[in-house]
C-alpha positions as CSV (number, residue, x, y, z in Angstrom):
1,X,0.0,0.0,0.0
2,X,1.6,3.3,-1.1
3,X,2.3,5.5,2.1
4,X,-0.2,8.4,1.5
5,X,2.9,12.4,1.3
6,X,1.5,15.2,3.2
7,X,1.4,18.4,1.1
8,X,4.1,19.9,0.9
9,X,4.3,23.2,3.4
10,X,4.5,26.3,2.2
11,X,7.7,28.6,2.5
12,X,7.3,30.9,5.3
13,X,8.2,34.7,4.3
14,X,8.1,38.0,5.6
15,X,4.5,38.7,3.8
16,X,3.0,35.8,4.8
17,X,3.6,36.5,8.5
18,X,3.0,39.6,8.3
19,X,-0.2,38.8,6.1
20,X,-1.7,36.4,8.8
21,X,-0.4,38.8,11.6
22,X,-3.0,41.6,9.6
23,X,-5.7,39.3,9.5
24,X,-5.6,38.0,13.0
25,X,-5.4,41.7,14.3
26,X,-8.1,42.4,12.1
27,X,-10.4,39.4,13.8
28,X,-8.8,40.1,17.3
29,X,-7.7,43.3,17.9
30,X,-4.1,44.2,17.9
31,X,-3.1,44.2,22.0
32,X,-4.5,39.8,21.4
33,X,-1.5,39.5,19.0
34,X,1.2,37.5,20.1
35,X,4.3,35.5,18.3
36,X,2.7,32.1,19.8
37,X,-0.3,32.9,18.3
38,X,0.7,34.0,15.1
39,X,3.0,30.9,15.2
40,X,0.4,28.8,15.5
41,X,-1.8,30.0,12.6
42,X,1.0,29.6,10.6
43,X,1.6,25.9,11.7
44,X,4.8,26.7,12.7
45,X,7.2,27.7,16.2
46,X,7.1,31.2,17.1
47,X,11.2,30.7,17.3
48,X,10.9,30.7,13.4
49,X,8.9,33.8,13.2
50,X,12.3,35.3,13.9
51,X,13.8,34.3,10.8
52,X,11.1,37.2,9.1
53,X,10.5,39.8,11.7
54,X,12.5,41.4,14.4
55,X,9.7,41.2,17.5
56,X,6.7,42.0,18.1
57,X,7.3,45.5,17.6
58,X,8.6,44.9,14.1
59,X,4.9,42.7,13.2
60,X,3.1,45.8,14.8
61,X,4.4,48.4,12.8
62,X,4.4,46.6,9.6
63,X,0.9,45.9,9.7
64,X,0.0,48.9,10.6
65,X,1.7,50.8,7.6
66,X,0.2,47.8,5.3
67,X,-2.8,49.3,6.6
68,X,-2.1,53.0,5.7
69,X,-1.0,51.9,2.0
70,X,-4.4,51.0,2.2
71,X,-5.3,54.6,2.3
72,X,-5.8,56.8,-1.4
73,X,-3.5,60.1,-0.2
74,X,-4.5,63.4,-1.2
75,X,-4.1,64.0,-4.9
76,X,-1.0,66.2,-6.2
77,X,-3.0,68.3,-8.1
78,X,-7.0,69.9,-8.3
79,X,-9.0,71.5,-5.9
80,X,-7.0,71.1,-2.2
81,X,-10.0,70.6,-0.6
82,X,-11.6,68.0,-2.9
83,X,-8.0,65.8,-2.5
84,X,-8.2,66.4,1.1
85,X,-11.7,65.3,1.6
86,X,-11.4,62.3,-0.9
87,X,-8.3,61.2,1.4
88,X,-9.9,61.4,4.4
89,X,-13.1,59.4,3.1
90,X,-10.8,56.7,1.9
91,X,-9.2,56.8,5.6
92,X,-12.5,56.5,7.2
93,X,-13.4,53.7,5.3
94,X,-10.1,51.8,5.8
95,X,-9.1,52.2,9.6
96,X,-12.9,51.2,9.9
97,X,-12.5,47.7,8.4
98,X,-9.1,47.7,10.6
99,X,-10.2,48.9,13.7
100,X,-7.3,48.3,15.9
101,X,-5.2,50.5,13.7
102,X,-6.8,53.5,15.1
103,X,-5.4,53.1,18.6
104,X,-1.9,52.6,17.4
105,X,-2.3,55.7,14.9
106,X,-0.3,58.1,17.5
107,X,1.4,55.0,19.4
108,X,3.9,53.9,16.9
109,X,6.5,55.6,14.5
110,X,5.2,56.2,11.0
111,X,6.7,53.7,8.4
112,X,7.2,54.3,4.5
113,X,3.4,54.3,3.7
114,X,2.7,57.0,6.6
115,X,5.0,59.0,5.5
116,X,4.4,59.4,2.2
117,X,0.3,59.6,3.4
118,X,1.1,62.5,5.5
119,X,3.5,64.1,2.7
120,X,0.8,64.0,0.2
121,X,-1.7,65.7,2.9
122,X,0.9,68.6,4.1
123,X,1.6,69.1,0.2
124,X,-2.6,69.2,0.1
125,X,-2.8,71.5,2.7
126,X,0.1,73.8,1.3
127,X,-1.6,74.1,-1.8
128,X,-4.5,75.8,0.1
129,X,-3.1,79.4,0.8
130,X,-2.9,78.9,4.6
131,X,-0.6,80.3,6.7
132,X,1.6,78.8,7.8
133,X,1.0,79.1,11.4
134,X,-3.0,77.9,10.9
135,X,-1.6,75.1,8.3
136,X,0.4,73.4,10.7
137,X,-2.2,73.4,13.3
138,X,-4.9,72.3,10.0
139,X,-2.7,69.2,9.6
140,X,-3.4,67.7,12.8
141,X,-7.3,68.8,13.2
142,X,-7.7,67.0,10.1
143,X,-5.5,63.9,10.8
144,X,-6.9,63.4,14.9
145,X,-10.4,63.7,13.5
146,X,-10.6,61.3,10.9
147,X,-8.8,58.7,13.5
148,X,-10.9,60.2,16.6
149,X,-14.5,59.7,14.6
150,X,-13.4,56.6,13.1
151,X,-12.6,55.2,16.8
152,X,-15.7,56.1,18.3
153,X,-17.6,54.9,15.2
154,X,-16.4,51.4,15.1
155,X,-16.8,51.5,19.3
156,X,-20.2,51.9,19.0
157,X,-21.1,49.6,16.3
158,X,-24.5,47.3,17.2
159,X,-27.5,46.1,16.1
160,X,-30.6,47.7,16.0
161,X,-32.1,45.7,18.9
162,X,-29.0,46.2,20.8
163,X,-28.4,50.0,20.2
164,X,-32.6,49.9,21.6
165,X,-31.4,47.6,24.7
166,X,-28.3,49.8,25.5
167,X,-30.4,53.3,24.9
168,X,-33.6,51.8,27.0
169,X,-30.6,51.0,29.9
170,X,-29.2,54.5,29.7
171,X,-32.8,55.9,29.6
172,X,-33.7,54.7,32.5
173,X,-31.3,56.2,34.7
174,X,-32.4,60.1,33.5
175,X,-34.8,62.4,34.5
176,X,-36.7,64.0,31.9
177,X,-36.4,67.2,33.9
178,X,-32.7,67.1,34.6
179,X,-31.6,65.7,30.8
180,X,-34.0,66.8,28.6
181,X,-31.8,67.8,25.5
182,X,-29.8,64.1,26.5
183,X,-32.3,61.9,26.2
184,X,-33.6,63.7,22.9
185,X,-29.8,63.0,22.0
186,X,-30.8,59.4,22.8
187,X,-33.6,59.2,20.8
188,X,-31.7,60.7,17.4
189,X,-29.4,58.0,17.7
190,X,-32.1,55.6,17.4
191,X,-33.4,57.0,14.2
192,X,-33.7,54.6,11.7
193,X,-33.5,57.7,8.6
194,X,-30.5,60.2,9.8
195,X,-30.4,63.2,7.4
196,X,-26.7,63.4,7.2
197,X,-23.1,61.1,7.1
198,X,-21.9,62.1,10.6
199,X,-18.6,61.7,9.4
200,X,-18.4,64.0,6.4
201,X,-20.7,66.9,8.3
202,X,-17.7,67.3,10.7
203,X,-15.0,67.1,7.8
204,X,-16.9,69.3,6.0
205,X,-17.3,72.0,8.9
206,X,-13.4,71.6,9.2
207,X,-12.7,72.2,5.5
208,X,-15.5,75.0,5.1
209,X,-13.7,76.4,8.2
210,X,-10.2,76.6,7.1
211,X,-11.1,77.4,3.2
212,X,-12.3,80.7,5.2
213,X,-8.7,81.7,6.6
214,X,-6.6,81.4,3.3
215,X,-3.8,84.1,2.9
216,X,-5.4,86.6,0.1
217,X,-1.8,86.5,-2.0
């Protein structure tokens, strides 16, 4: 009886731990990733890990700029506020999916991909007749609230019946008296129609707000 070969394994490389390392952050958060773990998704010791990536550190960083290449950065040329809101829409939308990523945003240095995410934004923001003074400051109101929102976005995300249970809890506790313009807070929240994209009414207000203080040459 022929003596049935096991498949052969496949080669373990940087991108495929970092590849499984993305994808178990993205199921488990980033603070549940460990070497052991991602060793044993891989079907291998975490001692070989090393062969690919320095620590944990290393996988942390890595996956975090994969994450930002994610990102479309501002366009070179057009409209700066257009390339700037386009940008930020796309970052919405991505650190959503990656949820952890949002947490590390300020925690770890920026790799290649951050860099050249926040170049193409400072270049965006240059091209908007700031000065220079309001133009450094415009940088990080634009980059803490697309990472801020996003956060508290993906925090809160629940079902409908959930969001009711949570609210009726929370509800419970007020007095109509005391919290009036809270609990009709409350009940917004629970609308099943809202009029607007929360997040692009605040980036909007931002970028309405700065278009009004360009320099006039």
């Amino acid at each position: 009886m022929a003596t049935r070969r096991k498949p052969p394994r496949e080669t373990l490389t940087r991108e495929r731990v970092l590849q499984a390392a993305l994808t178990m952050a993205d199921e488990l958060g980033a603070e549940a990733l460990s070497m052991r773990g991602l060793g044993q998704r891989l079907g291998v010791e975490a001692m070989s890990l090393y062969n690919h990536v320095a620590n944990k550190d290393d996988v942390l960083d890595a996956i975090l700029d994969m994450v930002v290449a994610e990102i479309s950065p501002a366009a070179t040329t057009g409209e700066w506020r257009a390339a700037i809101r386009a940008s930020a829409l796309s970052a919405n939308e991505v650190l959503y999916q990656h949820w952890w990523a949002c947490s590390m945003w300020l925690q770890r240095p920026p790799g290649p991909a951050r860099a050249r995410y926040m170049e193409r934004l400072l270049a965006c923001i240059d091209r908007s007749r700031l000065p220079h003074d309001i133009a450094h400051h415009a940088y990080h109101v634009i980059d803490t609230y697309i990472v801020g929102f996003t956060a508290q976005e993906r925090t809160f995300v629940m079902g409908a019946d959930q969001l009711a249970a949570a609210a009726d809890r929370f509800l419970g506790q007020l007095s109509v008296t005391e919290f009036p313009h809270v609990i009709a807070h409350v009940h917004e929240h629970l609308d099943d129609e809202p009029t607007a994209n929360a997040f692009e009414f605040g980036l909007d207000l931002i970028l309405d707000g700065l278009g009004r203080l360009k320099r006039v040459k």
